[in-house]
DSSP file (Angstrom, degrees, kcal/mol; ACC not computed):
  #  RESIDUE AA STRUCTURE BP1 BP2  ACC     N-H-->O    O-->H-N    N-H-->O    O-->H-N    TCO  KAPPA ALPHA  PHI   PSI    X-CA   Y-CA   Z-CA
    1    1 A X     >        0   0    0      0, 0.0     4,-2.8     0, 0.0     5,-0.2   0.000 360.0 360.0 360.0 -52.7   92.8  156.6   44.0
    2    2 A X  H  >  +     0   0    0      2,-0.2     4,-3.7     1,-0.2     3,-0.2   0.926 360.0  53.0 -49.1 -52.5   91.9  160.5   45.0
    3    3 A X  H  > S+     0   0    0      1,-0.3     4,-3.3     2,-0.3    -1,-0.2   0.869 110.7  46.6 -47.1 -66.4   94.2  159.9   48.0
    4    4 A X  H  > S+     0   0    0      1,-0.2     4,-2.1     2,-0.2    -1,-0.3   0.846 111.7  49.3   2.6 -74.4   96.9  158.7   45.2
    5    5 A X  H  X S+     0   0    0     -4,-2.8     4,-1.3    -3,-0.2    -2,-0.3   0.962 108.4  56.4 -76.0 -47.3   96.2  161.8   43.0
    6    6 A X  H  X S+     0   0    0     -4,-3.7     4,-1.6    -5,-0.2    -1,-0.2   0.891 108.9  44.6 -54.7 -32.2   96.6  164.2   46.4
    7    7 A X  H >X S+     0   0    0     -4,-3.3     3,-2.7     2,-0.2     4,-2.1   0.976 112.7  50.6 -58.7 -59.8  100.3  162.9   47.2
    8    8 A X  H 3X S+     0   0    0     -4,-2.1     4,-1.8     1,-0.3    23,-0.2   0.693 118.7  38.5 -45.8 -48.2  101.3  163.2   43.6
    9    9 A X  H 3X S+     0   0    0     -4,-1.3     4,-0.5     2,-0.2    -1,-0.3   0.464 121.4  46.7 -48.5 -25.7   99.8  167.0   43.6
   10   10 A X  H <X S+     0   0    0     -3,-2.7     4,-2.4    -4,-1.6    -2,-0.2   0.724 112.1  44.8 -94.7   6.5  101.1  167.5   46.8
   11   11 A X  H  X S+     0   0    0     -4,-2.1     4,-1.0     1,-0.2    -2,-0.2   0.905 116.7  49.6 -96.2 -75.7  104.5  166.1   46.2
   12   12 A X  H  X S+     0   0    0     -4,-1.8     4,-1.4     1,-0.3    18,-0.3   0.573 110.3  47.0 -16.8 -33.5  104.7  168.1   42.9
   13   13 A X  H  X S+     0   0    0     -4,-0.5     4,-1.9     2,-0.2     5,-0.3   0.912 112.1  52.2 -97.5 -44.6  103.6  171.3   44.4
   14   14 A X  H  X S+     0   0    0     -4,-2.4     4,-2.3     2,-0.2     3,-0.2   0.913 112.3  50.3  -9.3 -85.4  106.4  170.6   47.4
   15   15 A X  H  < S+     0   0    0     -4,-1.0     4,-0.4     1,-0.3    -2,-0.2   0.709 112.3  44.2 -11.6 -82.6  109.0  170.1   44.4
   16   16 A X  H >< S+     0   0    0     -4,-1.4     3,-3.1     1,-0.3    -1,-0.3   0.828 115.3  44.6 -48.3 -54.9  108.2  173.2   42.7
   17   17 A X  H >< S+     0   0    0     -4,-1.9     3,-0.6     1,-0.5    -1,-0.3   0.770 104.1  62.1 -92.3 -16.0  108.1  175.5   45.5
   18   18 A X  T 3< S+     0   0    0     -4,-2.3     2,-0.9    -5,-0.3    -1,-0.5   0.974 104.3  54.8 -65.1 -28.5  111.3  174.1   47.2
   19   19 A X  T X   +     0   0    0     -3,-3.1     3,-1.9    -4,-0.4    -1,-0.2  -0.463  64.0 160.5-119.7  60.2  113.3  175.4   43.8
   20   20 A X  G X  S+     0   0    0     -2,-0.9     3,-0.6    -3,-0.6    -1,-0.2   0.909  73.1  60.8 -52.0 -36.7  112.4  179.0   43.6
   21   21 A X  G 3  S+     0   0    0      1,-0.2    -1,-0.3    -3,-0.2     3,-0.1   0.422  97.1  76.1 -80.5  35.9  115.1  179.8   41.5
   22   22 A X  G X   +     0   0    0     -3,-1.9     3,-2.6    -6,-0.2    -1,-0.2  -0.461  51.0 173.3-102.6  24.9  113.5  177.3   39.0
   23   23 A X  T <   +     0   0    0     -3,-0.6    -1,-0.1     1,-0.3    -2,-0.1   0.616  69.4  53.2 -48.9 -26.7  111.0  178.5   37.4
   24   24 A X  T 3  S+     0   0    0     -3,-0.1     2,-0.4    42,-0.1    -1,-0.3   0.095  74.4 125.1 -96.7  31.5  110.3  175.9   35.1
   25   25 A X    <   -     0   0    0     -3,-2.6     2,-0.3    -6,-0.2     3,-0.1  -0.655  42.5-158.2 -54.6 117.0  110.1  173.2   37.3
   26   26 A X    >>  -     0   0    0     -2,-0.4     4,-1.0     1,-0.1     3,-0.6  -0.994  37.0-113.5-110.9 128.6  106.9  171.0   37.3
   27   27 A X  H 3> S+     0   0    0     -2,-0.3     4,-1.1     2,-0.2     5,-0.4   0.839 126.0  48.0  50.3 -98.0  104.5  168.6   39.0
   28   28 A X  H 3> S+     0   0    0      1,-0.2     4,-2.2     2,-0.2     3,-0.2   0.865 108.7  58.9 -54.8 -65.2  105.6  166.0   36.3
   29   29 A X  H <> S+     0   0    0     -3,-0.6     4,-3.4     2,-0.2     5,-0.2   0.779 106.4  50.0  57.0 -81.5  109.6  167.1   37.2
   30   30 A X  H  X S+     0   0    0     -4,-1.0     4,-2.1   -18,-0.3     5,-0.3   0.889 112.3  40.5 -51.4 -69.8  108.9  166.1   40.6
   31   31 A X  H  X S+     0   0    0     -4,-1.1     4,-3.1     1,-0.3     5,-0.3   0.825 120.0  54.5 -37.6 -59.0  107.2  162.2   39.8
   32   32 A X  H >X S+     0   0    0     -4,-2.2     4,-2.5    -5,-0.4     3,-0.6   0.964 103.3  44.8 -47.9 -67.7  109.9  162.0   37.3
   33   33 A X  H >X S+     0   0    0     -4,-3.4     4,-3.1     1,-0.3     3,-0.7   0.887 116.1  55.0 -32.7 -57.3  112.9  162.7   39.4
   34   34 A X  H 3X S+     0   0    0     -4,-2.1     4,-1.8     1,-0.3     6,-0.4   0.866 107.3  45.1 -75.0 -24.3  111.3  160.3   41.9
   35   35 A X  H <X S+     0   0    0     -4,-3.1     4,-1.1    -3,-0.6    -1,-0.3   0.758 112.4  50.6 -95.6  -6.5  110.9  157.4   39.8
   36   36 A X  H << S+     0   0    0     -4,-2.5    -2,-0.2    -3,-0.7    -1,-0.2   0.961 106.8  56.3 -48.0 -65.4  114.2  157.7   38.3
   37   37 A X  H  < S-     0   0    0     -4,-3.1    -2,-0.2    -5,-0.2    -3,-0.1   0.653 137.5  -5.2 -44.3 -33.7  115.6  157.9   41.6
   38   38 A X  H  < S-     0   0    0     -4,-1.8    -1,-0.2     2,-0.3    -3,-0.2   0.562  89.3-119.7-145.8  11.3  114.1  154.5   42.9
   39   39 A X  S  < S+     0   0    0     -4,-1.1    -4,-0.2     1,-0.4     2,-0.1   0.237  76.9 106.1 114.6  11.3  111.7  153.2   39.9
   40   40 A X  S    S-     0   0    0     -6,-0.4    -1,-0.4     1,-0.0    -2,-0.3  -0.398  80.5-105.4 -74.6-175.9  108.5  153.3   42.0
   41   41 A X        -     0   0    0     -2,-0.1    -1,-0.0    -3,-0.1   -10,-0.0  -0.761  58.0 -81.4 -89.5 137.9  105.7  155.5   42.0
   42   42 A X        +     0   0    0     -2,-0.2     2,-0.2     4,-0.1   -34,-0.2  -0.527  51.4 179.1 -69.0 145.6  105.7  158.2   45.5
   43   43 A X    >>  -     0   0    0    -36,-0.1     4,-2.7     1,-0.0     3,-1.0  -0.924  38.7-128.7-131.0 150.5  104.3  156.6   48.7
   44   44 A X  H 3> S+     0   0    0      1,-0.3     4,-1.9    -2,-0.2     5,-0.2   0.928 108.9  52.3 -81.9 -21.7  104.2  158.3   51.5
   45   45 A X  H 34 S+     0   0    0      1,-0.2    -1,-0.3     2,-0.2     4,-0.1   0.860 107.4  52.0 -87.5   8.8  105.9  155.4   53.4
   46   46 A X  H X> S+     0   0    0     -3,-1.0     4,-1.6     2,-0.1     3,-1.3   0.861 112.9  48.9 -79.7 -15.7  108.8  155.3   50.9
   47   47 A X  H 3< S+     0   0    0     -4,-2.7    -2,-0.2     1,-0.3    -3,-0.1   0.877 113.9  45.7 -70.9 -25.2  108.9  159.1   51.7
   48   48 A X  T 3< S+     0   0    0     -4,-1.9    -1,-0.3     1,-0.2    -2,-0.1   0.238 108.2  55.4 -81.1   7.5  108.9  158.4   55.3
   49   49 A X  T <4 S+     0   0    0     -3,-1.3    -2,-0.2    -5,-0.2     2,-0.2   0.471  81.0 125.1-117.6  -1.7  111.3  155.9   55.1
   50   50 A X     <  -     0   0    0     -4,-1.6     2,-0.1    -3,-0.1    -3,-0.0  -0.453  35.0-172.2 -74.3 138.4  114.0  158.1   53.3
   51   51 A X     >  -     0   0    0     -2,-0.2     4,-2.4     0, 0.0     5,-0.1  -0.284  51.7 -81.1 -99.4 175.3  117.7  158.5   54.8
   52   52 A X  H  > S+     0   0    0      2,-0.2     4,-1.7     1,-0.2    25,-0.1   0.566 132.4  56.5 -56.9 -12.9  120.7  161.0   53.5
   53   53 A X  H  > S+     0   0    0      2,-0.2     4,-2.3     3,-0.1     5,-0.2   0.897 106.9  47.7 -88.5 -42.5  121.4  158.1   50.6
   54   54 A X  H  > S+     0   0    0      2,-0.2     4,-6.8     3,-0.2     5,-0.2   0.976 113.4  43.8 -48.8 -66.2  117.9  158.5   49.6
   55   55 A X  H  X S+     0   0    0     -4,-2.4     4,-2.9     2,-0.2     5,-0.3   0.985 116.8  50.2 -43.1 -59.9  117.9  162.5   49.4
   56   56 A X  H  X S+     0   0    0     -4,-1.7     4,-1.9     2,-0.2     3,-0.3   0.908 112.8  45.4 -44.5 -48.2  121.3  162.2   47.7
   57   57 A X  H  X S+     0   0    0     -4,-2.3     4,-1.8     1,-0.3     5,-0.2   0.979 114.4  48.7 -69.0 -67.2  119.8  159.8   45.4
   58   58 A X  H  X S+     0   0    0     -4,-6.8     4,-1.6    -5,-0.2    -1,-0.3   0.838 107.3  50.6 -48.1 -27.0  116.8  161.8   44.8
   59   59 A X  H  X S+     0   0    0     -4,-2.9     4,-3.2    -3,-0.3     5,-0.3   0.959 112.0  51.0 -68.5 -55.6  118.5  165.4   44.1
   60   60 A X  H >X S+     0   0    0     -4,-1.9     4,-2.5    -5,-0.3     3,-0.8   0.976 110.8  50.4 -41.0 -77.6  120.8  163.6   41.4
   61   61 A X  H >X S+     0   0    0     -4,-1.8     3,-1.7     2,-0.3     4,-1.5   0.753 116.0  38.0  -1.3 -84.1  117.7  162.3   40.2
   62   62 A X  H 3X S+     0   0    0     -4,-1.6     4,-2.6     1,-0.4     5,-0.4   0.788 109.4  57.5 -63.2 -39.4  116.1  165.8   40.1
   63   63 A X  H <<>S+     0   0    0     -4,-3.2     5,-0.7    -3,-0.8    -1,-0.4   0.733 113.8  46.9 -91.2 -17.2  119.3  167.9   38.8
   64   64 A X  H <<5S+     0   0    0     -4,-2.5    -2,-0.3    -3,-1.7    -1,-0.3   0.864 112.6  46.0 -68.9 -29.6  119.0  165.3   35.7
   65   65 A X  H  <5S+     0   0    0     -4,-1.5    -2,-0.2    -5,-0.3    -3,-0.2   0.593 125.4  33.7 -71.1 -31.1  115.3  165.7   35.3
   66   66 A X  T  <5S-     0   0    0     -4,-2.6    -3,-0.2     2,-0.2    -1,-0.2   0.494  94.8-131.6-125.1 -22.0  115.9  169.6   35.6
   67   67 A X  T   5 +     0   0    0     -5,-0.4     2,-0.4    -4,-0.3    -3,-0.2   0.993  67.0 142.1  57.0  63.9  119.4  169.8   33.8
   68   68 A X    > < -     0   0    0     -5,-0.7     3,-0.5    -6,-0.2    -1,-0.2  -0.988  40.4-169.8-140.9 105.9  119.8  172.1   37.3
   69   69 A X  T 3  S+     0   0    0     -2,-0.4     2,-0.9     1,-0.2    -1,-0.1   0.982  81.9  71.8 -80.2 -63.7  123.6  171.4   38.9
   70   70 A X  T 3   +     0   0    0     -7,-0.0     2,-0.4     2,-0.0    -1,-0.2  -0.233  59.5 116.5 -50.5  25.5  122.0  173.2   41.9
   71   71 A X    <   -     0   0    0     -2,-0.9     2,-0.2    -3,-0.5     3,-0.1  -0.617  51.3-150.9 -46.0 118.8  119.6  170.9   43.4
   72   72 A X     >  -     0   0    0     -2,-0.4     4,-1.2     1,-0.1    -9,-0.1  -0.496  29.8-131.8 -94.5 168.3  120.5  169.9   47.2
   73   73 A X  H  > S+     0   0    0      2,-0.2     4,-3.1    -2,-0.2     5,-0.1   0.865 112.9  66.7 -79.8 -49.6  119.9  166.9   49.1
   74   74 A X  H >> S+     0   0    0      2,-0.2     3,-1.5     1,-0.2     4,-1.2   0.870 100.7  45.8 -25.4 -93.5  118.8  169.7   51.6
   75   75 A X  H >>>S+     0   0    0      1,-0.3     4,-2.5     2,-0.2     3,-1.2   0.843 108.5  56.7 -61.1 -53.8  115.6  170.9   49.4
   76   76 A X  H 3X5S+     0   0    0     -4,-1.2     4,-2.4     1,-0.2    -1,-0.3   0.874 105.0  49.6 -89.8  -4.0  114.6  167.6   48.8
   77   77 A X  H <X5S+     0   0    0     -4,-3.1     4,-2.4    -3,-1.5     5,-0.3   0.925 111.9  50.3 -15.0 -59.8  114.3  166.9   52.6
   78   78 A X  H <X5S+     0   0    0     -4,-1.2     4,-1.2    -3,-1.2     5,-0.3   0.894 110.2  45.8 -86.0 -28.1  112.5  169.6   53.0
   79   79 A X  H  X5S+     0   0    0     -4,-2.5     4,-3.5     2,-0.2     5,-0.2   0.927 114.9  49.1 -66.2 -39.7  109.9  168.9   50.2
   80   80 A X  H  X<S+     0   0    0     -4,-2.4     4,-3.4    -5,-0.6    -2,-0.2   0.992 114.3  44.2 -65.3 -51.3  109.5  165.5   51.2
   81   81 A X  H  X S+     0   0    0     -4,-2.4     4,-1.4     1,-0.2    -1,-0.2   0.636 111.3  51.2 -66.7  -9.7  109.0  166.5   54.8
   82   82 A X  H  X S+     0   0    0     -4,-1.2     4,-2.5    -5,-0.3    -1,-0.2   0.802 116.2  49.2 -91.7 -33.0  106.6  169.5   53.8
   83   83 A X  H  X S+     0   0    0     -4,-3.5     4,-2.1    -5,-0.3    -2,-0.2   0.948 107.8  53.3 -39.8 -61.9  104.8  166.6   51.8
   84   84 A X  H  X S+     0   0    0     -4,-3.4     4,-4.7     1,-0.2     5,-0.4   0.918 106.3  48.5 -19.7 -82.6  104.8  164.6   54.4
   85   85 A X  H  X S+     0   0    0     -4,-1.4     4,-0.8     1,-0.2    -1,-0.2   0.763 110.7  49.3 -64.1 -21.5  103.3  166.7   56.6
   86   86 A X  H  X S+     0   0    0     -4,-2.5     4,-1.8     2,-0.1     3,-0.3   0.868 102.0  56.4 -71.3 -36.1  100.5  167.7   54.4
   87   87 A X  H  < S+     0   0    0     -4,-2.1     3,-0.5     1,-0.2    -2,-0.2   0.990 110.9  53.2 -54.1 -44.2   99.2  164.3   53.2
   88   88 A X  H  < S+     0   0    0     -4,-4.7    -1,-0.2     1,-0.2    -2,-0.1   0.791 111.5  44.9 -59.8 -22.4   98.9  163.7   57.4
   89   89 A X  H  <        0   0    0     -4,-0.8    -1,-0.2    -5,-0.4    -2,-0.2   0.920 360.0 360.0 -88.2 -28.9   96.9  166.8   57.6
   90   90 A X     <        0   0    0     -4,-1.8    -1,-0.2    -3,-0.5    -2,-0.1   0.042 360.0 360.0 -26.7 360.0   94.6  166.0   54.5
């Protein structure tokens, strides 16, 4: 379960920090956005198993969760892959 509770905090903290001009962006934000986008909970192998349809899917996601038109596919690439790489360093 802690492992669990570290993606979810780190995926959250990812989220946030990709959307500086965002300020109210959260944690909960992120988890939302993701379970819109494919109605699971994150795992790191659906996060390693995301393509450009997936990113698209997620950003839409995120830029409803956020009311944010400006959400990329781009940032969340890069949050999933800064996720990534921390849960592997953890």
């Amino acid at each position: 379960m802690a492992n669990d509770l570290d993606l979810l905090v780190t995926w959250g903290r990812e989220f946030c920090a990709i959307l500086p001009d965002n300020d109210e962006a959260t944690g909960q934000d992120a988890y939302e956005a993701f379970y819109e986008a494919f109605g699971r909970e994150p795992e790191v192998s659906v996060f390693r198993a995301m393509g450009d349809t997936e990113f698209a899917d997620l950003a839409a996601a995120a830029r409803e969760v956020l009311e944010d038109p400006a959400v990329t596919a781009d940032q969340m690439r890069q949050a999933v892959r800064r996720t990534i790489a921390l849960s592997e360093a953890a």
